[in-house]
DRENLUM-956388 format. One record per atom (N, C-alpha, C, CB): x, z, y; residue in one letter. Coordinates in steps of 0.05 Angstrom, whole numbers, padded with zeros to 5 digits, always signed. Glycine has a CB too. Layout:
XZYA ...
***
This chain:
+00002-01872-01355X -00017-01893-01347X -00044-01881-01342X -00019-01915-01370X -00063-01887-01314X -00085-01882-01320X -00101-01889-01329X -00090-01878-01312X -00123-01885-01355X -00144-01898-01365X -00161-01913-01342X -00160-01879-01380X -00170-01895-01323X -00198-01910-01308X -00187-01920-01283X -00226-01889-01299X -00195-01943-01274X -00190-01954-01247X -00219-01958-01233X -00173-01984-01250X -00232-01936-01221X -00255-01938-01212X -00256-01940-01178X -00269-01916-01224X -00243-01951-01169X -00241-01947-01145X -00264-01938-01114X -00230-01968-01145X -00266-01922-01099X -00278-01931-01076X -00261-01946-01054X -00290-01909-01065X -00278-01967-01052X -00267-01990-01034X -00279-01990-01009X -00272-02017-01045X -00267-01989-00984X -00270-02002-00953X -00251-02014-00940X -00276-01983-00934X -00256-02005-00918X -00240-02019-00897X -00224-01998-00888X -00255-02034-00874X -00212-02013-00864X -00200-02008-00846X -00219-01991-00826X -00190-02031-00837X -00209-01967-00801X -00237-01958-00780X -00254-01981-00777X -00228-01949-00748X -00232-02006-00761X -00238-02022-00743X -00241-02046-00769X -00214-02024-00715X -00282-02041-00778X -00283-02062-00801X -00290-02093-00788X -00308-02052-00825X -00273-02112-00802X -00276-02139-00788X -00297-02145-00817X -00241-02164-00779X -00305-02171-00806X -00327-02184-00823X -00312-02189-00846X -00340-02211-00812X -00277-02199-00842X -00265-02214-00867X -00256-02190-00889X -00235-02234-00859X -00255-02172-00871X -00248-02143-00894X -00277-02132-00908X -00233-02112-00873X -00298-02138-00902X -00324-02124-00908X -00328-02157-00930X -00351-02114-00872X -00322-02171-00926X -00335-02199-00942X -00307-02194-00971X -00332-02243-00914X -00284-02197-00966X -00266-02189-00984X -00272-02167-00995X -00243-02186-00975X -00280-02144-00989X -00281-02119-00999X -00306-02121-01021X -00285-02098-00975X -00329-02142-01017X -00352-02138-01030X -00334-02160-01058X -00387-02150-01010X -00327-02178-01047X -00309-02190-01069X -00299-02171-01096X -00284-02200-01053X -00283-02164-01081X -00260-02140-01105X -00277-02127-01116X -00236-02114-01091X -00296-02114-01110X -00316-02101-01120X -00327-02115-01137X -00332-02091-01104X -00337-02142-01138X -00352-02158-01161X -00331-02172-01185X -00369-02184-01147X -00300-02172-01174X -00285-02176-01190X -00267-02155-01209X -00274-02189-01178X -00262-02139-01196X -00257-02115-01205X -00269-02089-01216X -00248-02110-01193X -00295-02085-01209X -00300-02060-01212X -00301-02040-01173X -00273-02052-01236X -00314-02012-01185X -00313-01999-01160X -00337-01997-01147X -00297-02011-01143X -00324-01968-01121X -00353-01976-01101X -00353-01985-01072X -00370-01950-01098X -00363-01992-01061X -00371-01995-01028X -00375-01982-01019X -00386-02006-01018X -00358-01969-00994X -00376-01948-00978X -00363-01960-00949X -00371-01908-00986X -00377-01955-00927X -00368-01973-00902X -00356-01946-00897X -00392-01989-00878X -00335-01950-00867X -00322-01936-00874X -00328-01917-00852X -00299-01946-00879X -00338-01930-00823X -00354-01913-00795X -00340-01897-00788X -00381-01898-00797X -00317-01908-00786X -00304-01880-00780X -00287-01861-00785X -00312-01870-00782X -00297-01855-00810X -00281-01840-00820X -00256-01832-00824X -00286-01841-00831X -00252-01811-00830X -00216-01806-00834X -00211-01809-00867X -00204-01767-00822X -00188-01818-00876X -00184-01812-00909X -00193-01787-00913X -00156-01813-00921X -00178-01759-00904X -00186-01744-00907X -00213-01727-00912X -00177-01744-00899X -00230-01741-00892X -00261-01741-00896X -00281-01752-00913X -00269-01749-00879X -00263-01774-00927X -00279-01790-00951X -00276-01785-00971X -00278-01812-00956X -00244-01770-00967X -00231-01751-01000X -00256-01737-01009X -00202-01720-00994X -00256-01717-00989X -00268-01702-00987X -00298-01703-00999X -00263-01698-00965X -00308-01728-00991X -00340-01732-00986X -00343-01748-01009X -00352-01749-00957X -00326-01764-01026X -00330-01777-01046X -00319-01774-01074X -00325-01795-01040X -00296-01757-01068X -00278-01752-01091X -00270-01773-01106X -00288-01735-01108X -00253-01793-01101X -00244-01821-01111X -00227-01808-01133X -00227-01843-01088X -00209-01828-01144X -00193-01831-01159X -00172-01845-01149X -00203-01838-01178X -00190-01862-01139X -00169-01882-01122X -00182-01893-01096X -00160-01911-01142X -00170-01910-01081X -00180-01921-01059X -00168-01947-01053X -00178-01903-01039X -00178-01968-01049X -00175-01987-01046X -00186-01991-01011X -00187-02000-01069X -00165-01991-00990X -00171-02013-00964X -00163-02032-00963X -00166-02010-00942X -00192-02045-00945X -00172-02078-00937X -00171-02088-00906X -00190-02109-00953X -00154-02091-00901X -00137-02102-00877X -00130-02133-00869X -00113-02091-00880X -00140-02141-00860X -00131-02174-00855X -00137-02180-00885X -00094-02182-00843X -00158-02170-00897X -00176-02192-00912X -00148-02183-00943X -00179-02237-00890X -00130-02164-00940X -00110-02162-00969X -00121-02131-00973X -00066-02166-00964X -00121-02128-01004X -00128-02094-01015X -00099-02080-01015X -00143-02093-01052X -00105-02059-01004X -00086-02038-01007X -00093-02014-01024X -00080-02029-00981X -00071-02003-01036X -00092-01988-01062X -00074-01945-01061X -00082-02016-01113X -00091-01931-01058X -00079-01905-01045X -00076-01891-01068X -00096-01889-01023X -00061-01874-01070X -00073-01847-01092X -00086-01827-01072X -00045-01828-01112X -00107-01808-01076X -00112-01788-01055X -00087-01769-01049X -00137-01770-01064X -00083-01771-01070X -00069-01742-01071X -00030-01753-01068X -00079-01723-01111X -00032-01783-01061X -00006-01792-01052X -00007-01807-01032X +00007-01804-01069X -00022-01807-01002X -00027-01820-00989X +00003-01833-00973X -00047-01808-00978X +00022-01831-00978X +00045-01833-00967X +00049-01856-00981X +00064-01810-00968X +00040-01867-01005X +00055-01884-01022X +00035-01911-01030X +00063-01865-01050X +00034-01921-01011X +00003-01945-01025X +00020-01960-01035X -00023-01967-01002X +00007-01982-01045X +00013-02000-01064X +00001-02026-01054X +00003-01992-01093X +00017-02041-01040X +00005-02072-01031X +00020-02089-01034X -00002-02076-01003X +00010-02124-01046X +00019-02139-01055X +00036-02152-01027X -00001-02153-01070X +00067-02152-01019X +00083-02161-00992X +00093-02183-01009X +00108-02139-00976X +00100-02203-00988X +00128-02218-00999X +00145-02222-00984X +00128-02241-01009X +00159-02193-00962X +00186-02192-00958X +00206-02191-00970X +00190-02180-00949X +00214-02183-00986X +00236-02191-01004X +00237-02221-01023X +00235-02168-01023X +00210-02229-01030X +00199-02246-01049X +00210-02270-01023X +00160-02241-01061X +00202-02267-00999X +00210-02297-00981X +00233-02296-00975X +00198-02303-00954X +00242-02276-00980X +00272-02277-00969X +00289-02291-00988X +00285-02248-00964X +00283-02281-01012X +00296-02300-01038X +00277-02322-01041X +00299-02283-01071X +00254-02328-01029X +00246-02365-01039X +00270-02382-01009X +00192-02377-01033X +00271-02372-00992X +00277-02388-00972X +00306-02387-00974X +00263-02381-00946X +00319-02373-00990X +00354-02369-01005X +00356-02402-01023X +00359-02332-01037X +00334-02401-01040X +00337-02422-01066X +00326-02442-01059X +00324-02417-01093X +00315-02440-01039X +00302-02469-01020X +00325-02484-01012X +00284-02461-00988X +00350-02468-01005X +00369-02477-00984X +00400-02478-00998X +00369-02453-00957X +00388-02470-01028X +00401-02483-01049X +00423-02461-01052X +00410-02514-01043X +00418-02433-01050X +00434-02414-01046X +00426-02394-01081X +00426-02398-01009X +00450-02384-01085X +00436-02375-01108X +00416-02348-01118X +00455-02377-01121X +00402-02352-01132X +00394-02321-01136X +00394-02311-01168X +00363-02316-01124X +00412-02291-01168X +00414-02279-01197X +00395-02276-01218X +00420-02256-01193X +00373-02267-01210X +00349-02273-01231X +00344-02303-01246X +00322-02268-01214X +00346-02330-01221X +00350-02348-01231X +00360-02355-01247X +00354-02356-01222X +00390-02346-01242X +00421-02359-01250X +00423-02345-01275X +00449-02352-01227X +00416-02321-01285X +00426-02312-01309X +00390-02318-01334X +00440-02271-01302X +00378-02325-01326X +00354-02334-01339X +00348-02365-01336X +00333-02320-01328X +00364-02384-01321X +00371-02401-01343X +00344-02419-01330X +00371-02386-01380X +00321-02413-01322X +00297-02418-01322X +00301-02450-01307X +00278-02394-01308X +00287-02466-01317X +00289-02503-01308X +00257-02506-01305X +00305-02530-01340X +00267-02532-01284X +00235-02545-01289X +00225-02555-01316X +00232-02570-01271X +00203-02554-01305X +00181-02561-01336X +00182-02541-01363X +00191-02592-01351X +00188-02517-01347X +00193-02493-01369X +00164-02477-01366X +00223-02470-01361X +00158-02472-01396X +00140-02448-01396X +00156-02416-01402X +00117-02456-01421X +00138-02399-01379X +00152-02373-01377X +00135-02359-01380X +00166-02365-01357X +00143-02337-01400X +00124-02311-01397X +00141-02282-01381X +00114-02301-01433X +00126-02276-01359X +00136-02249-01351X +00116-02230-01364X +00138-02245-01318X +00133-02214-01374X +00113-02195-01392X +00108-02172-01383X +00121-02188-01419X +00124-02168-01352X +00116-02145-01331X +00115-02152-01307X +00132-02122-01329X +00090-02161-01302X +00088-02172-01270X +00100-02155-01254X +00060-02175-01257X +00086-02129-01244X +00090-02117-01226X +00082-02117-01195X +00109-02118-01230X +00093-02127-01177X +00086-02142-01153X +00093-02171-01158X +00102-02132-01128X +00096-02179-01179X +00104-02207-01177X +00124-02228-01161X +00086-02213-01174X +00140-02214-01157X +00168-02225-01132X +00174-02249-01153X +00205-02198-01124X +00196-02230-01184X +00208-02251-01200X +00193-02276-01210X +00217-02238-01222X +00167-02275-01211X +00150-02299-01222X +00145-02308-01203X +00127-02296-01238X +00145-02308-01172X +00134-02326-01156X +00163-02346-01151X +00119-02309-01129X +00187-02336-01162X +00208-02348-01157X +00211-02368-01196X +00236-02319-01145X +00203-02354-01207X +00210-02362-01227X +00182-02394-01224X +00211-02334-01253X +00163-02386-01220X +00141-02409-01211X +00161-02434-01196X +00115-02393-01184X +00175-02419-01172X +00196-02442-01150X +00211-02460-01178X +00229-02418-01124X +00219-02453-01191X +00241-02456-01217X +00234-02480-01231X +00242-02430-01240X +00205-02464-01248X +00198-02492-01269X +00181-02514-01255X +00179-02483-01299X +00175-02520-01221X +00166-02535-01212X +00135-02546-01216X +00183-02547-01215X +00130-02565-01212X +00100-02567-01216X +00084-02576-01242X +00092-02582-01198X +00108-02581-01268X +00100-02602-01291X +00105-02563-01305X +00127-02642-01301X +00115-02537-01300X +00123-02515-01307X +00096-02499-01308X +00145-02506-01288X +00101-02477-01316X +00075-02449-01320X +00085-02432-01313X +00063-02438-01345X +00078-02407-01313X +00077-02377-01310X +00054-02363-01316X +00084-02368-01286X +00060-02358-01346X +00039-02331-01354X +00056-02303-01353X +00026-02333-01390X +00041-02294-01337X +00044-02260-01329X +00026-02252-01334X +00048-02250-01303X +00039-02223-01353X +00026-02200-01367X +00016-02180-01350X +00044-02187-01385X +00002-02154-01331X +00000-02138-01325X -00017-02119-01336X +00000-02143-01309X -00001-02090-01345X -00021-02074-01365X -00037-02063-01348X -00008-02052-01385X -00028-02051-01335X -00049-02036-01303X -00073-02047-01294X -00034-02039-01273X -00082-02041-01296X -00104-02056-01285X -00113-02049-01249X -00129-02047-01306X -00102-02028-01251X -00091-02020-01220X -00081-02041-01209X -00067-01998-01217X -00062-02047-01207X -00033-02061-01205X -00044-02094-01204X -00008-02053-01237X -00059-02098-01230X -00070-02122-01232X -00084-02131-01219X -00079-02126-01247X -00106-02124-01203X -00128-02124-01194X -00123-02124-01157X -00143-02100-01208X -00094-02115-01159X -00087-02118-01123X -00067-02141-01126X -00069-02087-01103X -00051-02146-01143X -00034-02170-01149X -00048-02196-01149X -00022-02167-01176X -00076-02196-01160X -00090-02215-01179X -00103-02225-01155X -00111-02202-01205X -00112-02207-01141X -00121-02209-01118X -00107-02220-01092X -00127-02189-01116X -00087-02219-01079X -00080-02232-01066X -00064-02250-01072X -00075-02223-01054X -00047-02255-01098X -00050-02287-01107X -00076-02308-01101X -00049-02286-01138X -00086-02292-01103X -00116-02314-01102X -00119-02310-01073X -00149-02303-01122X -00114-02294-01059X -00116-02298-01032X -00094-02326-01019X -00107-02265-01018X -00076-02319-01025X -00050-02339-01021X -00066-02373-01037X -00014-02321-01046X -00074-02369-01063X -00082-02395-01073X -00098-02406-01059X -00092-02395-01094X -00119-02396-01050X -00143-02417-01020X -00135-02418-01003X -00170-02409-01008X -00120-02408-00991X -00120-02400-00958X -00095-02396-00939X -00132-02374-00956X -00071-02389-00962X -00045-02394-00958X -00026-02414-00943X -00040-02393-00976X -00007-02408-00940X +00018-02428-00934X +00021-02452-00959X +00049-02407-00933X +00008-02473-00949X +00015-02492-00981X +00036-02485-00993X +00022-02523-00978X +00063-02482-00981X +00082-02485-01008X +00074-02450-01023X +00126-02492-00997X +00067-02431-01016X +00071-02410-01032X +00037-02408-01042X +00087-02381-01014X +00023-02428-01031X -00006-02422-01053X +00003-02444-01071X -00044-02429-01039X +00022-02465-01083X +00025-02481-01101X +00040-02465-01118X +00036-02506-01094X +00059-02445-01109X +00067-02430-01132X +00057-02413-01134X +00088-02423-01136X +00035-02407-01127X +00012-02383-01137X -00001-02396-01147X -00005-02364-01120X -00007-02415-01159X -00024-02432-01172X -00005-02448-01202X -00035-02454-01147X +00010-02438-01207X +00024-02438-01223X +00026-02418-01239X +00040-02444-01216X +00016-02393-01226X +00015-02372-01243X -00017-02356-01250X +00035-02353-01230X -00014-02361-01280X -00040-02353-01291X -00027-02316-01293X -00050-02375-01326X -00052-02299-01288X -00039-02272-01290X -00059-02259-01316X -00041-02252-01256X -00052-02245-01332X -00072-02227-01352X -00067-02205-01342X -00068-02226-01384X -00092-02188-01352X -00095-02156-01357X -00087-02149-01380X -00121-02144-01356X -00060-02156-01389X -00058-02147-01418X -00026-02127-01416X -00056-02180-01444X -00027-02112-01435X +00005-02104-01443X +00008-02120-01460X +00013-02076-01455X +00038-02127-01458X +00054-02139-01473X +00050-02139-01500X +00075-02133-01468X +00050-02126-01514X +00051-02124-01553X +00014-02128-01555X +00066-02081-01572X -00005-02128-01537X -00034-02135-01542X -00027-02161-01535X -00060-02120-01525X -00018-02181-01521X -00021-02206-01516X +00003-02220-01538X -00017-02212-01482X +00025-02206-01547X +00045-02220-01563X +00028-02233-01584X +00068-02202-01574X +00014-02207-01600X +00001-02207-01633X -00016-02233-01620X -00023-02172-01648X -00024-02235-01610X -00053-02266-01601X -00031-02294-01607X -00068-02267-01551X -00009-02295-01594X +00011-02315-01592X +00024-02330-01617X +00032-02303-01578X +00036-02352-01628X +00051-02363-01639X +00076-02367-01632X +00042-02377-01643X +00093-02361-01649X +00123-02365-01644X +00130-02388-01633X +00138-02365-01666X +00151-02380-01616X +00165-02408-01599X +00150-02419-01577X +00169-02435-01619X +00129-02412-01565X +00107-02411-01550X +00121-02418-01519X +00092-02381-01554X +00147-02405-01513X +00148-02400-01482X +00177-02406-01477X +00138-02369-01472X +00188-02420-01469X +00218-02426-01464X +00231-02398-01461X +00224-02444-01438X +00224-02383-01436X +00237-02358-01433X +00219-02337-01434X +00250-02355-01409X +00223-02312-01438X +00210-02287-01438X +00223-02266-01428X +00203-02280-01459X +00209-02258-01402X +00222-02241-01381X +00207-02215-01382X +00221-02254-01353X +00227-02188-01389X +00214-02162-01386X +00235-02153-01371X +00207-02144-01411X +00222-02133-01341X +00230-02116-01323X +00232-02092-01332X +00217-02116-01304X +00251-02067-01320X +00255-02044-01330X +00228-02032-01324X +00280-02030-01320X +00210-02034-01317X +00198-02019-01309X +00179-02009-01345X +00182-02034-01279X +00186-02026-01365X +00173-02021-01391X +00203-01989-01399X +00172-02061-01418X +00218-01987-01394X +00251-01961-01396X +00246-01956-01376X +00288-01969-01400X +00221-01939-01369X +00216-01917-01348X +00248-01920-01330X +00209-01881-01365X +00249-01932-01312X +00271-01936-01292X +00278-01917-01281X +00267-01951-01274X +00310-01905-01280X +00312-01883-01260X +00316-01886-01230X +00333-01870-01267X +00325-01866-01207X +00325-01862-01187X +00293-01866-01171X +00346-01876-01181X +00310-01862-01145X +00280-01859-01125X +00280-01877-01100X +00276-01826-01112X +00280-01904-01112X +00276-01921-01098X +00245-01916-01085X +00282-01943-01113X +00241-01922-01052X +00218-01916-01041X +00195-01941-01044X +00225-01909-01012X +00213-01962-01055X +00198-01988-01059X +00177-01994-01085X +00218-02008-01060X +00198-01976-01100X +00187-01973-01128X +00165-01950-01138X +00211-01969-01145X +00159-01931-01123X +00154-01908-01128X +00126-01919-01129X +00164-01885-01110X +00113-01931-01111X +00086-01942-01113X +00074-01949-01141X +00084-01965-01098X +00092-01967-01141X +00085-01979-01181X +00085-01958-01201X +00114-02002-01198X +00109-01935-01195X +00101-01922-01228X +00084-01901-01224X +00129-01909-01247X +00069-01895-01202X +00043-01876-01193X +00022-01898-01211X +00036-01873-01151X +00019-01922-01211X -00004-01939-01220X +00007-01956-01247X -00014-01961-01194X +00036-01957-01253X +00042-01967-01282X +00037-01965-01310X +00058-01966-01284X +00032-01980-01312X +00030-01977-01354X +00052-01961-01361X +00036-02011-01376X +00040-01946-01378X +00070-01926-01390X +00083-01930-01408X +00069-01901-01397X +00092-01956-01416X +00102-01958-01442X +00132-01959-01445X +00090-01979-01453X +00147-01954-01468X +00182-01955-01477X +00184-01979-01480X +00195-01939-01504X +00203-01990-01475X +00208-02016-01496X +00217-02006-01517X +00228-02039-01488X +00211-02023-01537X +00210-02012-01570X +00223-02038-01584X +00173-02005-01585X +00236-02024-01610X +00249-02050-01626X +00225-02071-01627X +00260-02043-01660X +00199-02059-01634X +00183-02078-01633X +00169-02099-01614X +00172-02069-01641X +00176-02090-01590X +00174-02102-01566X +00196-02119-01568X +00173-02084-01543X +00213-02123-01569X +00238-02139-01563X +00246-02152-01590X +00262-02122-01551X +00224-02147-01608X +00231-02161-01630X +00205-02185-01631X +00234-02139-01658X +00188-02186-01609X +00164-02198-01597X +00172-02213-01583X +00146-02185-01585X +00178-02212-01563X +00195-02224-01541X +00210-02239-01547X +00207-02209-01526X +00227-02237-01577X +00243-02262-01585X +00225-02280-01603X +00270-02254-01600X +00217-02272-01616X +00195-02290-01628X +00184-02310-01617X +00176-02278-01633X +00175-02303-01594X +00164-02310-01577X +00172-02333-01565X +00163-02295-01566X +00205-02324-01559X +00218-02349-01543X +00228-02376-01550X +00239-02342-01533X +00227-02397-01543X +00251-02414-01550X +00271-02409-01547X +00253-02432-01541X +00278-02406-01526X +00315-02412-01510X +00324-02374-01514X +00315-02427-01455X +00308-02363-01505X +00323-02334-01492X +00306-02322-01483X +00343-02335-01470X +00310-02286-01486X +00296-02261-01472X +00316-02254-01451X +00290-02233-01492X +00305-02242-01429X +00318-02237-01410X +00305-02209-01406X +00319-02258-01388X +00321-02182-01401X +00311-02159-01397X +00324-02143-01373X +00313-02147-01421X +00316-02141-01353X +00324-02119-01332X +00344-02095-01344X +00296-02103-01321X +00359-02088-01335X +00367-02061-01349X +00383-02038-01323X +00394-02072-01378X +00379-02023-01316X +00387-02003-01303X +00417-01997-01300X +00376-01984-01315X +00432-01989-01289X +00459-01984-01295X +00456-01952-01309X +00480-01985-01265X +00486-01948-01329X +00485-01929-01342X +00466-01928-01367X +00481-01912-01325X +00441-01941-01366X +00424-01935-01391X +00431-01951-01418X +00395-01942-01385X +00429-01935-01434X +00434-01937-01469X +00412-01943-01477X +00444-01910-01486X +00386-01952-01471X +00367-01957-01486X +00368-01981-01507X +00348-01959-01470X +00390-02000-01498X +00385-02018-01529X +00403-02014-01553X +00389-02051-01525X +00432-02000-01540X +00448-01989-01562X +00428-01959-01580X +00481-01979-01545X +00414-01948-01572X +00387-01933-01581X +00371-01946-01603X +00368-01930-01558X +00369-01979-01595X +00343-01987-01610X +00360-02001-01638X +00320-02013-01588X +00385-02007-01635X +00398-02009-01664X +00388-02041-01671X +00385-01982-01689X +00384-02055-01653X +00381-02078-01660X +00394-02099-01671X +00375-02084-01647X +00382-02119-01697X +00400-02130-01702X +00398-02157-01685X +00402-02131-01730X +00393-02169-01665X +00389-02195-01651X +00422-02182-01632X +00350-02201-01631X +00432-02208-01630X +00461-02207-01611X +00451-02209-01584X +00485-02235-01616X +00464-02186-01565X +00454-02201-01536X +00475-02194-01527X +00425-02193-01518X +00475-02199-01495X +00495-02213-01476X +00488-02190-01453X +00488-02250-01469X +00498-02175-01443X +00499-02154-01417X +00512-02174-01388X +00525-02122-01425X +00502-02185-01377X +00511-02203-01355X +00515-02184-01328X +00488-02228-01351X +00534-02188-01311X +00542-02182-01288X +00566-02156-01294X +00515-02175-01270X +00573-02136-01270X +00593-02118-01264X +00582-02101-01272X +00603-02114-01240X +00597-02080-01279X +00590-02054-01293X +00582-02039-01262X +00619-02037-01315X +00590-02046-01240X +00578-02030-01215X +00561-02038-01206X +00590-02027-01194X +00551-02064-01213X +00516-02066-01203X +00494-02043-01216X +00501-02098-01215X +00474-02037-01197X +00453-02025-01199X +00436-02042-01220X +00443-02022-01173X +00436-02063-01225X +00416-02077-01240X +00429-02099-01252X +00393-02086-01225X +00431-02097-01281X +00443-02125-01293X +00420-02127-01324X +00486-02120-01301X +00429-02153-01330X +00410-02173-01344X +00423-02169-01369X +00409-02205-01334X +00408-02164-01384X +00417-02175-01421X +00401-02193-01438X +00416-02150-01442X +00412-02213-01441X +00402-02230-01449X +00396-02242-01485X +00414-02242-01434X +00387-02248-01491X +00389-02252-01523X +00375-02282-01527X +00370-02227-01541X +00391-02296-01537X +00395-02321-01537X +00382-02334-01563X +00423-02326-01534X +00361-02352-01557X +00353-02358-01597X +00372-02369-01610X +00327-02382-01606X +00385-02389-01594X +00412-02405-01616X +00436-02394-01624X +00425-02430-01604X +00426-02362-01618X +00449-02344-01622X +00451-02334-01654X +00445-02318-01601X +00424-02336-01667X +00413-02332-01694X +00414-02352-01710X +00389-02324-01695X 
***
């Protein structure tokens, strides 16, 4: 994880007014500096400023660089994210849904945003009387997520700024926001692998763990997460990985889907105790 998120922020060469008015934004919400951009090449500003990070903006959304990984930015899309709202729109199913159970008028905690795909669907789910609190430890991550949610919330496509408006987002890791909480708090509680350092080299993913919180899931994490819940934890899990037969837990859970999927769900059920 990196401690500092200090960004220098511009534009694009070709700066429009909405990227120079957004850009002074992020900067008063986030942190960071301003520098216009005239020109310049990345290479030339590396050079001339020595960032840490870099934040451009383009049609008015932040894009966030490493210098030293310019191949790999990190920007909030929702191609995949529309492809599965306009599946469950049309009443088609989607697995995240279907094995988490999630209903209207449910409160949900995702305890690893990430790009936020699963909570903007899980938002579609518990409808408008429903919540979504999402955790993000990054503040990297948070701060371009956080950010064009709120872009989407004013200015958006009504139906996907109503489910961005359903979701409240924190700057917190998970076990700093649990300890604050009371038991039974949240119908479901959703953690992504990305807390079991995830394997392979997905090109989609690689962005996030350049800017992710570095944490294991821990008995104590998942002994939070149920606490936490009413109904059920729902956890991402990798194919091949042993991390919960590792953690020796005594809570019963449930491994859902084919042993040949790339990605299946384990679930742990409160009325299972």
């Amino acid at each position: 994880m990196r401690e500092e998120f200090f960004p220098l922020i511009t534009t694009t060469r070709k700066e429009k007014a909405l990227d120079l008015l957004k850009a002074e934004e992020f900067k008063n919400c986030y942190g960071g500096f301003f520098v216009e951009r005239n020109e310049r090449s990345f290479e030339r500003m590396i050079a001339e400023f020595n960032p840490t990070s870099i934040v451009i903006f383009e049609e008015g959304y932040p894009i966030l660089y490493d210098p030293n990984q310019l191949d790999s930015p990190l920007h909030f899309h929702l191609n995949i994210g529309a492809l599965r709202l306009q599946k469950v729109c049309n009443k088609e199913n989607d697995r995240f849904l279907e094995v988490s159970g999630i209903e209207e008028g449910m409160r949900v905690l995702d305890g690893t945003l990430g790009l936020g795909t699963d909570a903007l669907l899980a938002a579609w789910a518990v409808g408008a009387t429903g919540k979504i609190v999402a955790l993000e430890g990054s503040k990297a991550i948070f701060s371009i997520v956080d950010f064009s949610l709120g872009m989407i919330r004013h200015g958006g496509e009504e139906f996907l700024a109503e489910l961005a408006h359903r979701i409240e987002i924190k700057q917190l890791e998970f076990t700093e926001y649990s300890q604050t909480q009371e038991a039974n708090v949240f119908d479901v509680v959703y953690l992504d692998p990305m807390f079991d350092k995830p394997r392979g080299k997905s090109i989609g993913i690689q962005p996030l763990r350049l800017w992710a919180f570095d944490q294991l899931l821990t008995s104590e994490t998942a002994r939070e997460a149920f606490r936490l819940c009413k109904r059920r934890v729902v956890m991402k899990e990798a194919k091949g990985s042993h991390w919960w037969d590792e953690l020796a837990m005594e809570i019963p859970s449930i491994l859902t889907g084919k042993s040949y999927q790339s990605v299946r769900y384990r679930i742990l059920e409160k009325e299972s105790v």
